[in-house]
N, C-alpha and C positions, 0 to 999 in steps of 0.2 A: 504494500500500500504506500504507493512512494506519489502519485497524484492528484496533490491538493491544491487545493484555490484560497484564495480570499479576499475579502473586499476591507480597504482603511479606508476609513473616512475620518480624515483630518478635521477638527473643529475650524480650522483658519481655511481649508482647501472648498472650491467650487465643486468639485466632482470628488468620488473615491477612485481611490487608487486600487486597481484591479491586479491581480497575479494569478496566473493560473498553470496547471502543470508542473508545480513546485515542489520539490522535497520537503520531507519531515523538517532538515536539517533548516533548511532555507527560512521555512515557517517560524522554526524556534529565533535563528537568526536574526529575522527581521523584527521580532515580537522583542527582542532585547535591545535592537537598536532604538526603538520608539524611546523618548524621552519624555514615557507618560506625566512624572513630576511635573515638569517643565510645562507641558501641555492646560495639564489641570491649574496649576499657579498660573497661567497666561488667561486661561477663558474665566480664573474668578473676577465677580463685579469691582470689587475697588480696585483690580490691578489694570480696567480699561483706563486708555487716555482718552476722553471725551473730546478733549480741545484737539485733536490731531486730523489732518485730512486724511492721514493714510486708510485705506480699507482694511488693508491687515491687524489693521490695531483690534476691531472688532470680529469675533467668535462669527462667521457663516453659520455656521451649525452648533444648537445648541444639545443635541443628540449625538455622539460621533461613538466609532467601537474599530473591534477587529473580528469581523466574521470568517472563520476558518470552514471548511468545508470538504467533504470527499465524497465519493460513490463506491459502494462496495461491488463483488464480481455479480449482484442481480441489480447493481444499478439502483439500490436502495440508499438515498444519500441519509448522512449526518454533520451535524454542523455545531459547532460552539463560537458563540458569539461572548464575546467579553467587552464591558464597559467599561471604565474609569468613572468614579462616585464622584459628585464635585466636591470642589475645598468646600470649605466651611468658616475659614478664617483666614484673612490676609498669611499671620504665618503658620501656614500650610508647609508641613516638611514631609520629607521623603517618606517618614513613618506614619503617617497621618495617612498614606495614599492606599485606594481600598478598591476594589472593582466587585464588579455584580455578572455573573455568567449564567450564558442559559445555553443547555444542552439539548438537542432537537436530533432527534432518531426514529428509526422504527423500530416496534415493540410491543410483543403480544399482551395485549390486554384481557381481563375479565369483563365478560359480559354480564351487564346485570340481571339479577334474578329470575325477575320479570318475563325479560325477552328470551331467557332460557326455558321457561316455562312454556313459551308460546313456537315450542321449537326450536330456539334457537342454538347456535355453537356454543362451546361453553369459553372459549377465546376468540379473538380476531387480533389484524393485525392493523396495528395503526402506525400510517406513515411517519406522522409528525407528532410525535410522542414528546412532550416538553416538560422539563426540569429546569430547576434552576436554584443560583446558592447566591446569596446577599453579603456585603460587607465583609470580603477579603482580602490579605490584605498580597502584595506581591508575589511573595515564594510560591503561598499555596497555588497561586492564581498560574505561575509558571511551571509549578507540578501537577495541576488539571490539564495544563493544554500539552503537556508530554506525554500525560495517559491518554488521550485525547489523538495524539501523532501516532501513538506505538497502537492504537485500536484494543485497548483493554479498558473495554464496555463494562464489565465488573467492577472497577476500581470506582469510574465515572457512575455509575447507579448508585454504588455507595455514599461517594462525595458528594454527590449533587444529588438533592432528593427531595428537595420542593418540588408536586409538582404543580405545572401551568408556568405560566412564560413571567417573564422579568415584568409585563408592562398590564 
């Protein structure tokens, strides 16, 4: 499982930046070079310069992540999407910085009682099966998306176990 995709979307950028076809390696790579701190202390309110023409000075997007993605050999894709939480305080340090991820697979489900009764299977499979983990803070965040690279779906069910989506 060496081809993955994903979409950044820069708080300061027009568009996300797309990659596709990429290594595990590649993935973790670039997920290190991001300079989330930096990012997050740049889009907090009191650190805009109001009085400035520049466009850069203001946040594009006040939504931004890194959506990871692959398709397994029946083409059943999975995805982890990771946030950055906003500061909270001017000073906002490296330790303060926390992300929110949501994990999207497919994944047999129980059917309810009901519909069991009325005939029905007693699983199905649902494509877009959503989990997700709140207020983490960097390490674990960069050892979800390793188990995440390496396809051990067991680690990730464990970690991530809310479920329904971040939003």
């Amino acid at each position: 499982m060496d081809d993955f995709r994903y979409e950044f979307l820069d708080p300061f950028m027009e568009k996300e930046l797309l990659k596709d076809g990429i290594t595990k390696d590649q993935v973790l790579t670039d997920f290190e070079k991001i300079n989330w701190h930096k990012l997050v202390i740049d889009t907090f309110s009191e650190n805009q310069d109001v009085n400035t023409d520049k466009k850069e000075a203001a946040p594009r997007n006040d939504f931004w992540y890194l959506n990871i993605s692959y398709s397994d050999l029946q083409y059943q894709k999975s995805q982890l999407l990771i946030v950055p939480n906003f500061a909270c305080k001017a000073s906002f340090s490296e330790n303060d910085l926390r992300f929110s991820l949501q994990y999207m697979r497919p994944k047999m489900v129980e059917i309810p009682t009901w519909k069991k009764l009325l005939g029905g299977v007693d699983k199905k499979l649902k494509n877009d099966f959503s989990s997700c983990k709140r207020e983490i803070n960097i390490i674990e965040t960069k050892d979800l998306l390793f188990h995440f690279l390496q396809g051990e779906n067991n680690i990730l069910e464990d970690k991530i176990s809310e479920i329904g989506s971040l939003f």
